[in-house]
N, C-alpha and C positions, 0 to 999 in steps of 0.2 A: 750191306756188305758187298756182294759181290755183284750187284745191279753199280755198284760206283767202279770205276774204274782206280786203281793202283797206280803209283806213281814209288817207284823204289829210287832213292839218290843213292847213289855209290859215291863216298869222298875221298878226295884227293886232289895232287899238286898235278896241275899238266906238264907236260915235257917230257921227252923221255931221259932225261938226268935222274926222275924221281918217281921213273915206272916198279920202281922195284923197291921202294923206300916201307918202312913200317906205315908210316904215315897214309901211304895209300893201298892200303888194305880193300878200303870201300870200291874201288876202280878195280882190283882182280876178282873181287866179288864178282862184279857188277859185267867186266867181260866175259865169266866162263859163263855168270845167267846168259847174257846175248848169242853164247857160241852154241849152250847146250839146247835152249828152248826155241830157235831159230827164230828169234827176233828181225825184225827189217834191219837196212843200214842205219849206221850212225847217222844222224843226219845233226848239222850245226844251228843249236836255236838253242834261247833263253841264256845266253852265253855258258853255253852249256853242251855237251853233243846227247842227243838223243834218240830214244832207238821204241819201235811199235812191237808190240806183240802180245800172245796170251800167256795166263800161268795160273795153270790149275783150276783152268775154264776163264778164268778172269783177264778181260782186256787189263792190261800192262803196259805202263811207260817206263823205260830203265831213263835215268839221268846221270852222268857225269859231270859235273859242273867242273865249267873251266876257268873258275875265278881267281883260284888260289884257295886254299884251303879256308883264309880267314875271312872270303868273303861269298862262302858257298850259300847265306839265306838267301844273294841277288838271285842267283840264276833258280834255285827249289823256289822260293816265294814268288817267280817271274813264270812258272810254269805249274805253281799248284792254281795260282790265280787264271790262267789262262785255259786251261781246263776246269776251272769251277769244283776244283776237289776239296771236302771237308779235311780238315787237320789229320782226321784219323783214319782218310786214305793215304797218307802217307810214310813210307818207311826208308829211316836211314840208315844208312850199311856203315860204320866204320871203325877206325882202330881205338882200340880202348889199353891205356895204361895201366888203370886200376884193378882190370883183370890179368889173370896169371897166363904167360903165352899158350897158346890152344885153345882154351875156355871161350866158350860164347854163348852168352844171355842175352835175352830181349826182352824189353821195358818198355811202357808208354810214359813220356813224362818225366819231371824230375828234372836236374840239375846237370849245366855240362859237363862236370869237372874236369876244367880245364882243356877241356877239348873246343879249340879255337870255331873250327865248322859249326860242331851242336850250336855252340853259343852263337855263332851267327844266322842261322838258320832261328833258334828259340828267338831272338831279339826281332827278328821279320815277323813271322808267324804267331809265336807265342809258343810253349813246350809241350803239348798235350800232342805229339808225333812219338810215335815207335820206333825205336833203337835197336838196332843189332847190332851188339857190341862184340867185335872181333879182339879177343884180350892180345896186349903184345908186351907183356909183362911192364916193370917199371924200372928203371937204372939202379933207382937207391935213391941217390941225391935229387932235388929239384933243378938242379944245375944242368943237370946231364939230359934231361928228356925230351929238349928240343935236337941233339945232336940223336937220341935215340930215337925219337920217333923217325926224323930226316935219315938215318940211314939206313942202308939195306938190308931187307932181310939176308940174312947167311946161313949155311948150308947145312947149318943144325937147325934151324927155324921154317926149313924148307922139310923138314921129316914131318913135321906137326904139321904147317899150314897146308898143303897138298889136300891130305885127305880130310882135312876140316873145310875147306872151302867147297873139294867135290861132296862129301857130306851136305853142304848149305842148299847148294846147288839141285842135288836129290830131293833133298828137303824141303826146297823150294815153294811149289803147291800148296801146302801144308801154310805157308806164313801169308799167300794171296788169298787163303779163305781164311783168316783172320785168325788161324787156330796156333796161336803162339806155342801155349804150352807141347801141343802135340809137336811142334816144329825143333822144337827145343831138344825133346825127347827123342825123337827120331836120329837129328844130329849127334848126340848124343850115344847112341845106339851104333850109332854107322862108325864111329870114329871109338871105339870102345877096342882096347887091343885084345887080343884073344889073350886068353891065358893057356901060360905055356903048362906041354907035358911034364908033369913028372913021374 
């Protein structure tokens, strides 16, 4: 575990047209870890920007891939290989449909559904990498999920995702020493509204 070095991919679309899109949920992740835990600069490799540092004692590499979303296994398969890390130091941060907006569970393994990145990342690699699936609810129709994922979060989506991401973030340590469930919980805990007086 923690003798191997971490390599976290945050996913998403580069540019700033779609810094603020559902879709790149794994990229706001992936900058407040850099901000909070004082990671090195970005620096540009693996077509990807990447960033050094520790978490939760554990040497840390954060990844942004700048491939485009549907071809984020280049840039994680071009930098798990190049640091010689096994599958299951790896963890991908991104937005998930199938979960309800706010909810966020972590899996090893399993099926993309439908999410373009997972499945290009699983088709490089193979699926046995950990998920951290940011829920961004789902449209209804299959029609609609490409326009919903592609657009912006909005100013009700931003009550929820705030303190669920600084939650992640907290929480952080907790997912570098491989302790999912405690990471889960914690999240969970942090982001738990109080109940009001009566």
């Amino acid at each position: 575990m923690a003798d191997t070095a971490l390599l976290i991919a945050g996913l998403g679309n580069p540019g700033s047209q779609y810094a603020k899109n559902r879709h790149n949920a794994g990229f706001i992740v992936a900058d407040e870890l850099h901000a909070h835990y004082r990671f090195g600069p970005w620096k540009a490799k693996f077509e990807g920007l990447l960033s050094e540092g520790r978490l939760g004692g554990r040497k840390t590499w954060l990844l942004k891939p700048q491939t485009f979303m549907n071809d984020s296994g280049a840039s994680v398969g071009a930098a798990l290989r190049f640091f010689k890390l096994p599958l299951n130091a790896l963890v991908v941060i991104h937005d998930e449909i199938d979960l309800a907006e706010g909810k966020m569970k972590v899996k090893t393994g399993g099926g993309d559904a439908g999410q373009n990145g997972l499945r290009s990342i699983t088709a490089t690699l193979g699926s046995d990498y950990r998920r951290v699936r940011l829920g961004v609810g789902h449209p209804g129709e299959k029609h609609l999920v490409t326009h919903h994922v592609l657009a912006n979060f909005d100013k009700d989506d931003i009550a929820w995702l705030k303190p669920l991401v600084m939650a992640m973030v907290e929480a952080a340590p907790l997912l570098a020493q491989d302790d999912d469930t405690g990471f889960m919980s914690k999240v969970a805990l942090l982001t738990k509204a109080p109940k009001e007086e009566r």
